[in-house]
TORVEXTOR-346640 format. One record per residue: x negated, y, z of N, C-alpha, C in turn. Coordinates in pm, whole numbers, plus 32768, in hexadecimal, padded with zeros to 4 digits. Layout:
<nodes>
XYZXYZXYZ/...
</nodes>
This chain:
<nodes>
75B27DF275D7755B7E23764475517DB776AF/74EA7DA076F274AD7D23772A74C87D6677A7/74EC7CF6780975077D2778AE74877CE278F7/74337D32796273C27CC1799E74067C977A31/747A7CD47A3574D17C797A9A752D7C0E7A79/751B7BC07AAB75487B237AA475887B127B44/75D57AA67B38764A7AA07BC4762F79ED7BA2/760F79BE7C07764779007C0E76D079087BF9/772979727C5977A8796D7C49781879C17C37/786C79D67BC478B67A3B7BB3797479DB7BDB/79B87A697BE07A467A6B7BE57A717AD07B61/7AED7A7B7B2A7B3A7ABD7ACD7BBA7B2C7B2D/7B8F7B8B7B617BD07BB97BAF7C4C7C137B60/7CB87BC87B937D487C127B597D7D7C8A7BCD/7DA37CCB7B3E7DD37D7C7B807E687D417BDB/7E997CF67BAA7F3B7CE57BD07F527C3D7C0D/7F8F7C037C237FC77B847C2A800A7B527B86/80837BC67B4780B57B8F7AF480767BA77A84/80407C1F7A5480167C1479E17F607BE879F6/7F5A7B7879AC7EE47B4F79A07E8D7B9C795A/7EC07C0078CC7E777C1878867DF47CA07886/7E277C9D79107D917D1879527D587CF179B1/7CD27CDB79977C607C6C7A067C0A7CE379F0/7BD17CC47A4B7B377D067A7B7ACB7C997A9C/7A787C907A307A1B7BF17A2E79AE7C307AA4/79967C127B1E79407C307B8D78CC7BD17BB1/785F7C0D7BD077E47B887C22780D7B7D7C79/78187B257CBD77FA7AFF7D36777A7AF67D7C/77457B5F7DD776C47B2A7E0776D37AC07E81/77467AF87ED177377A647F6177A97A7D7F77/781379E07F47787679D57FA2787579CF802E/78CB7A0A805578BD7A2A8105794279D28163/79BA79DA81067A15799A81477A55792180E2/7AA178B280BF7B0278B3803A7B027834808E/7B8E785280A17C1977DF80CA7C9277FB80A6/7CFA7778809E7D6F77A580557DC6777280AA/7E4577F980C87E7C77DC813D7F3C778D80FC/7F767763812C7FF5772C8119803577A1809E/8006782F807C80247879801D7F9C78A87FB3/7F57788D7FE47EE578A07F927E6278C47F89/7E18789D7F417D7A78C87F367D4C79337F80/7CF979167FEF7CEF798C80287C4879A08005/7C0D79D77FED7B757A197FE67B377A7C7FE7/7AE07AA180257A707B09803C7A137B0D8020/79C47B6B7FA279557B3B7F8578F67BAC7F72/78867BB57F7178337C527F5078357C467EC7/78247CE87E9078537CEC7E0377D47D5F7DF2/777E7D6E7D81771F7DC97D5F77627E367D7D/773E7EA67D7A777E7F437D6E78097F427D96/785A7EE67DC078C47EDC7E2578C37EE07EB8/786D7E867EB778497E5E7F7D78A67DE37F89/78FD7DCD7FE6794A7D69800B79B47D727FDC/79C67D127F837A7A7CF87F7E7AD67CA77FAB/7B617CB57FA57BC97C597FB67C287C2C7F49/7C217BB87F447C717B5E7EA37CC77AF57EF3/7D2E7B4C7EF47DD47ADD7EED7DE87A907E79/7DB57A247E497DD6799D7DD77DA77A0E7D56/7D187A307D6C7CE57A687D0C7CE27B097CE4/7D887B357D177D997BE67D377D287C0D7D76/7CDC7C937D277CBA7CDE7DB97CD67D237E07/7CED7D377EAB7D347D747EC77D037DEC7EF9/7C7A7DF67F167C347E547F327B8D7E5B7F53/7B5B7E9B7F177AC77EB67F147A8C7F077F73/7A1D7F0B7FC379E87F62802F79CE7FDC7FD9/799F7FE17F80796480617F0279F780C87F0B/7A7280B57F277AE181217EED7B3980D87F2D/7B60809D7F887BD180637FE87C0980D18019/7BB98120804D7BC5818280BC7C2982108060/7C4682147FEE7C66825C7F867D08823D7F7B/7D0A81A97F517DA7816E7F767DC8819E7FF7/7DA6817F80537DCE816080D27DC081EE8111/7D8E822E81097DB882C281507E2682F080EF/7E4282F6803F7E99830E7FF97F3F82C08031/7F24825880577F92823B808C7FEA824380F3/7F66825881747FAA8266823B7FA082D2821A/7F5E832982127F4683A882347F9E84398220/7FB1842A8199801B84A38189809E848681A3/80E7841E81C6814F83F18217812C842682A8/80F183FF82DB80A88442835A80BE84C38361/807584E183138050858E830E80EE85E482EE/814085B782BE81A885D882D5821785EA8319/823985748388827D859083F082598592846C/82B485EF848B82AE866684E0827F85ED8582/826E857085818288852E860F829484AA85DB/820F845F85D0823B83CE856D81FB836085E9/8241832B8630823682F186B5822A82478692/827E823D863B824B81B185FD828281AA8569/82048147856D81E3812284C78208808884DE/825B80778455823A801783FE81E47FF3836D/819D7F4C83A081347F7182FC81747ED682E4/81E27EE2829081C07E3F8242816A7DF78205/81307D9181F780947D94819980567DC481F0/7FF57DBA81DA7F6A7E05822E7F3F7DA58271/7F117D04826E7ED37D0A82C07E3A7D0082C9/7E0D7D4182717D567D5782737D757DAC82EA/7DB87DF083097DCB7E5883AE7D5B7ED48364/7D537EF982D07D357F9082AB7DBC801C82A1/7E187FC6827F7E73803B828D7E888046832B/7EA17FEE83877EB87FE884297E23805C8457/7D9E803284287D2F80A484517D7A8134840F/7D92816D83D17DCE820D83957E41821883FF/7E8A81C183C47EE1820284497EF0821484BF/7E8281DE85057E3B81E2858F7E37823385B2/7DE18285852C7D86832D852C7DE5837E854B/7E738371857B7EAC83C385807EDB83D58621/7EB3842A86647EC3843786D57F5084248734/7FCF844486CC803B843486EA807C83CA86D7/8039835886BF807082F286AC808582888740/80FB8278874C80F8822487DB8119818F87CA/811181468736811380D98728812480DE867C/80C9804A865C80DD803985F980CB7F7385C2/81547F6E8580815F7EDE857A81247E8D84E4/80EB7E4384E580C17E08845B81097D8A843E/81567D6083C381B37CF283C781507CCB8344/80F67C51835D80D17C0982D980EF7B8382E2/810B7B47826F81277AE2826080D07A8A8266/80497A7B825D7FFA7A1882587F9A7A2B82BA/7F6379DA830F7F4579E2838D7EBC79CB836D/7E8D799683187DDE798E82DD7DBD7A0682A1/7E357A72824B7DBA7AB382307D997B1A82B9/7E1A7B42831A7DEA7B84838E7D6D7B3E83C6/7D697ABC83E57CD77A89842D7C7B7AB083DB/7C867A7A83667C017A9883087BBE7B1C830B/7C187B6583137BF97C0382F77BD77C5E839E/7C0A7C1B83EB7BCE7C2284837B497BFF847B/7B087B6B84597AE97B58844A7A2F7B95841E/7A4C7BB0838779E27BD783537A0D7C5582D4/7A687C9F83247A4F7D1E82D77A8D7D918374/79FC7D9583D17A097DD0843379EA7E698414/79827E6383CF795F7F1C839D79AF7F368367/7A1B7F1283277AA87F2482DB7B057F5C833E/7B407EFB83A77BA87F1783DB7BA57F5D846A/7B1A7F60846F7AD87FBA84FB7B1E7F9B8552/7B467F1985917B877EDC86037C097F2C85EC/7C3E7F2285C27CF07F5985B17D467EE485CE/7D417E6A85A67D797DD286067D7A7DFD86A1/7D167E3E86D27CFB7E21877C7D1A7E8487C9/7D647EFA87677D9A7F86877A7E097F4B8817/7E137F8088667EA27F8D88C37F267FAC8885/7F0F801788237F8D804F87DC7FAE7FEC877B/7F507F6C87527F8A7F3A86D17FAC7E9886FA/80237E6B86B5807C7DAA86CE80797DCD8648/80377D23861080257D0F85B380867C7F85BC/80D77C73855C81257BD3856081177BB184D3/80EA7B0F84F380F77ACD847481757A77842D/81CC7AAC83D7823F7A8183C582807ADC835C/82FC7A9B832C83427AE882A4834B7B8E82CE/835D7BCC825D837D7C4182A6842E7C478291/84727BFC823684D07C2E8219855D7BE18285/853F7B8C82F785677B72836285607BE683B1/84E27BF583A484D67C87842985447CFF8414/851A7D20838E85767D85837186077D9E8379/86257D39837E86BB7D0F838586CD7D2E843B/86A97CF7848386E07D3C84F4861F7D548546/85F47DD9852385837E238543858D7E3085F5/851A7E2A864F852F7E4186DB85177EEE86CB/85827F58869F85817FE686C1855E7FEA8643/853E8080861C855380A9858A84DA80F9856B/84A3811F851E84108144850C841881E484B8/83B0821284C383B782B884A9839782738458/83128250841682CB825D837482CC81A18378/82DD81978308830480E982BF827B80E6822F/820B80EA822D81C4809581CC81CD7FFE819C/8202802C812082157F7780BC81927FA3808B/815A7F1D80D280ED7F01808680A17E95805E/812E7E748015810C7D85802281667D967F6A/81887DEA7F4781BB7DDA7EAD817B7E307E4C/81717DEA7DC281377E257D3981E67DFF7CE5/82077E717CD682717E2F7C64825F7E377BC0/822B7DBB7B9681FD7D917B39827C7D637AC0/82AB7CFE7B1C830A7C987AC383767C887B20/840E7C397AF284807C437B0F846B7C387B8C/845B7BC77BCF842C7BA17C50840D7C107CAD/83A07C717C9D83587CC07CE983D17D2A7CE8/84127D3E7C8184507DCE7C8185067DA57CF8/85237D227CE385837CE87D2E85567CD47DB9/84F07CDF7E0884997CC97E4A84937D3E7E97/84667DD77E3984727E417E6A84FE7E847E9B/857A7E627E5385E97E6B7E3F860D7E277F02/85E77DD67F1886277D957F8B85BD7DF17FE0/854B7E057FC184DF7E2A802284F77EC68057/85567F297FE485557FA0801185E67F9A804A/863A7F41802586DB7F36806086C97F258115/867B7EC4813586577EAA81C386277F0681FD/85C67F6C81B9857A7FB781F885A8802F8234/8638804681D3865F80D881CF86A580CA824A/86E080458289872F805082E886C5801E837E/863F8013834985BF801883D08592809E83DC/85B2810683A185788192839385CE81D9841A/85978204844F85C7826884D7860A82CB8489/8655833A84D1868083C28492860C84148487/85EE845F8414856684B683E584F9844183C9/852483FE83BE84B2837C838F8481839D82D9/83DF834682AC83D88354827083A382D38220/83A382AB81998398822781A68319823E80F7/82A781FB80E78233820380AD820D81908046/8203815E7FBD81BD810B7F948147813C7F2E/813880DD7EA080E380FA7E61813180A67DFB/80ED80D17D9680FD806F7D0C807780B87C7D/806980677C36800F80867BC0804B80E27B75/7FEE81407B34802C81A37AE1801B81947A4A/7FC481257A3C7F8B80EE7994801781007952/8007811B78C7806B810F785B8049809C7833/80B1803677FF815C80497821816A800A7887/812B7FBF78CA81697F82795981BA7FEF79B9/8180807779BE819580C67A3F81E6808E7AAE/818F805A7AE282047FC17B53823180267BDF/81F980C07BF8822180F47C5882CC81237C03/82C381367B96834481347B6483BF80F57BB2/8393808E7BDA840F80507C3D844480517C85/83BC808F7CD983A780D37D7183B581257D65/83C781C77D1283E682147D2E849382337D0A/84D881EE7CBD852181E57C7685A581A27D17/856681677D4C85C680F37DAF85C981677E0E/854A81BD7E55856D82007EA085B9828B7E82/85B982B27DE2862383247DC586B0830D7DF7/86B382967DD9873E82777DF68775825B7E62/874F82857EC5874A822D7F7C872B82D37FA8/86ED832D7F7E86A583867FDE86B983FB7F7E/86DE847B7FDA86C184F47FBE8645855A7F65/85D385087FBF855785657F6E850184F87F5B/84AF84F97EE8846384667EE683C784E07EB0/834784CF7E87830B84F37E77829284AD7E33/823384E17DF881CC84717DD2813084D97DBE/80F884637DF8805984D57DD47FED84517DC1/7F93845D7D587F45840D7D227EA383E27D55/7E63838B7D437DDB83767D477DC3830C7CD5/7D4683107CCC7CE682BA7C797CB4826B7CDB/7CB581E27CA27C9681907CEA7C4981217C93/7BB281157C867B8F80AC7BF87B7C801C7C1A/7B9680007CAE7B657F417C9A7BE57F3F7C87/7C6B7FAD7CA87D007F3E7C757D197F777BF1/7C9D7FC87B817CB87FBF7B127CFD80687ACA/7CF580BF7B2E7D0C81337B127D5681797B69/7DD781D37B3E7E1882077B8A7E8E81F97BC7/7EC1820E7C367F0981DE7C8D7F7B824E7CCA/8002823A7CC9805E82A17CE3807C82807D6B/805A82EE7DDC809682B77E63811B83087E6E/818482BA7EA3821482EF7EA7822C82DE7F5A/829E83747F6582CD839A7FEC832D83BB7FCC/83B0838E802C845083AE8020848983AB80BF/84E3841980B485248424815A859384728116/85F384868176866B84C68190863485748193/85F0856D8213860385E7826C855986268276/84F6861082268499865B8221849A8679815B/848C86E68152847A870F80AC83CB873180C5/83B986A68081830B8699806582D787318032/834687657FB782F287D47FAF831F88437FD1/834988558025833E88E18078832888DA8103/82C7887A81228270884E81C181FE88BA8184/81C6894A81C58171897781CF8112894181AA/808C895581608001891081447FAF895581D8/7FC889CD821A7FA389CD82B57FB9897B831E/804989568303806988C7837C8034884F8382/8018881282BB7FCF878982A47F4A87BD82F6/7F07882382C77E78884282FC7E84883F8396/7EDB887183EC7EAE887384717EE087E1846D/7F29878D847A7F4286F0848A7EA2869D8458/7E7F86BE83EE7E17868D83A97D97869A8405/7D6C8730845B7D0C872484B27D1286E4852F/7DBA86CB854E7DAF868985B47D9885DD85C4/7D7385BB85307D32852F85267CE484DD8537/7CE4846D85887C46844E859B7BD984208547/7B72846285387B27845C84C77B3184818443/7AD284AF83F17ADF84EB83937B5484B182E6/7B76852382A97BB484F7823C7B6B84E081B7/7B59847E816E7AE48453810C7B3C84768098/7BB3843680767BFF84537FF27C5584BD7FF5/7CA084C080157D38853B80447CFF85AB801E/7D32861B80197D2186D580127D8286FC8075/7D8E871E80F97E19871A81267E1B87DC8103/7DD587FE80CD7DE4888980767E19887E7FE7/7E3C87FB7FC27E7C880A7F267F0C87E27F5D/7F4287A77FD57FBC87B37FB1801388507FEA/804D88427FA580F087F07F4980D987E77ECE/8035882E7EA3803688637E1D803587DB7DCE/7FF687717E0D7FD387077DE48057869D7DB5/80AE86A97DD9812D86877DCF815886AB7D18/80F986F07CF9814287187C52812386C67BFE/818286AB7B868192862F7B3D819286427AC6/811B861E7A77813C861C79E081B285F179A9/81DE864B79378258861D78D9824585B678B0/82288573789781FD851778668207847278DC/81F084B5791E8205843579F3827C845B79E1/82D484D079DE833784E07A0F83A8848C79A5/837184A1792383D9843878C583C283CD78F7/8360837D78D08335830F7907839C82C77987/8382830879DE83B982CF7A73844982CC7A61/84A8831F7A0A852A83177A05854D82B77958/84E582A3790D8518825078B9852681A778D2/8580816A78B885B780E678BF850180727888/84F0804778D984787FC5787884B77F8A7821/84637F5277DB849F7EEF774684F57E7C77D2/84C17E3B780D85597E04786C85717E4B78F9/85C77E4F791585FE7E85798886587E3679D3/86247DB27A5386637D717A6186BD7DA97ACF/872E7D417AA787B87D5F7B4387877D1A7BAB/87C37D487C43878B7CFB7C7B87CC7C637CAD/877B7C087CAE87A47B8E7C9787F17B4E7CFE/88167AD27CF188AC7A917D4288557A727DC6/87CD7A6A7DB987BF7A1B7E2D87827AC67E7F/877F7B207E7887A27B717EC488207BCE7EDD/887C7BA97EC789087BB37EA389247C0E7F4D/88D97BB27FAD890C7BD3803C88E37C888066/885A7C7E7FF4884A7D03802988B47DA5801F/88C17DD580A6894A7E46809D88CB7EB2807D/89187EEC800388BB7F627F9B88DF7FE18013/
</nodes>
């Protein structure tokens, strides 16, 4: 079957960093941004039936067409759950789309963004403004460019809700990575704190496997509720773990009155399906507790981290 669209320029756009072997071959109609910063390829480009994207050294990291799908799946029902979430942490983030959701939340009296690379925050200031709806220029939001895993180690005060949202655990690396990333975090979490990531749900990678698996073991109640998501290639498990809120027995009346008190409307969420949404095929549920073909230890050179 013959296409009468033609592109001057396409990207082999990869789902992951480590595994190469899932691309999404894309046109390019007009690069908009592409510089490469001391960590990597940074670019922005319009994409047919996408709108604007963002490609970290070829990853995509998010499309205007269904961004908004991740990114309320991730701030939001962390949000919507405790009772008084005064500050946020978002590791990752710095397109400043997860920093816009959690804005929306009226009770928020600060929220900090720790990214490591200081181009893609400009870039994405920059020229993905209908994206981040001035959330950089918020009063409530300090954005710093720098490691996160310095910060964490001695944090200025301790944070109600903690979004990781700078890891895919793919391969040894990423999952040793997460391993140090949720060890730091658990001791940046306030009391009643709640702490949020994501990972892929594809068979056999299931890379939230890692992430949900690290926070069983650190936390009391952990939880998971799903979306579809197709520029990162399908579906996506978002995970929540705390001590002192049981995700599922928070009223679906309480998410709803928290939920209207948001600014601006909700596009993806049901805040009428939870807790129901929280239920897990047999099938996720083996999955997430069976061992991967490797299961690495965690390695010498994070040795320092106290589990």
């Amino acid at each position: 079957m013959s296409s009468e669209w033609k592109s001057e320029s396409w990207i082999a756009a990869s789902l992951d960093r480590q595994h190469r072997g899932r691309h999404t071959l894309l046109g390019i109609e007009k690069w908009i941004f592409r510089e490469r910063s001391d960590y990597q390829e940074v670019a922005i480009a319009a994409v047919p039936d996408l709108g604007k994207a963002l490609f970290l050294d070829a990853v995509i990291e998010l499309a205007e067409a269904d961004e908004f799908i991740y990114h309320e799946s991730l701030a939001l029902p962390p949000l919507l759950h405790h009772p008084a979430p005064k500050r946020v942490l978002i590791q990752g983030g710095g397109d400043g789309l997860a920093l816009r959701e959690v804005l929306r939340d009226p009770r928020v009296e600060e929220a900090v963004v720790v990214e490591l690379d200081g181009l893609v925050v400009d870039a994405c200031r920059a020229h993905l403004p209908d994206l981040h709806r001035g959330s950089f220029d918020d009063p409530r939001a300090t954005v710093l460019v720098q490691d996160v895993f310095p910060y964490l180690e001695s944090p200025p005060g301790s944070f109600d809700i903690i979004l990781v949202d700078l890891l895919d655990g793919y391969d040894d690396v990423a999952v040793r990575l997460y391993e140090a990333v949720l060890a730091l975090s658990r001791g940046a979490l306030s009391p009643g704190g709640i702490i949020a990531g994501y990972g892929d749900l594809a068979a056999p990678r299931l890379a939230v496997r890692h992430l949900y698996r690290g926070l069983e073991r650190r936390f009391a109640h952990v939880a998971m509720h799903r979306a579809s998501i197709q520029s990162f290639g399908g579906e996506y498990g978002f995970v929540m773990a705390a001590d002192d809120v049981s995700f599922r027995d928070v009223p679906g009346e309480v998410i709803q009155q928290r939920a209207s008190a948001l600014d601006g409307e909700i596009h993806a969420l049901v805040p009428t399906a939870f807790p129901s949404c929280f239920g897990t095929p047999r099938y996720l549920i083996d999955a997430l507790h069976r061992d991967p073909p490797a299961s690495p230890a965690l390695g010498d050179e994070f040795s320092w981290i106290a589990d």
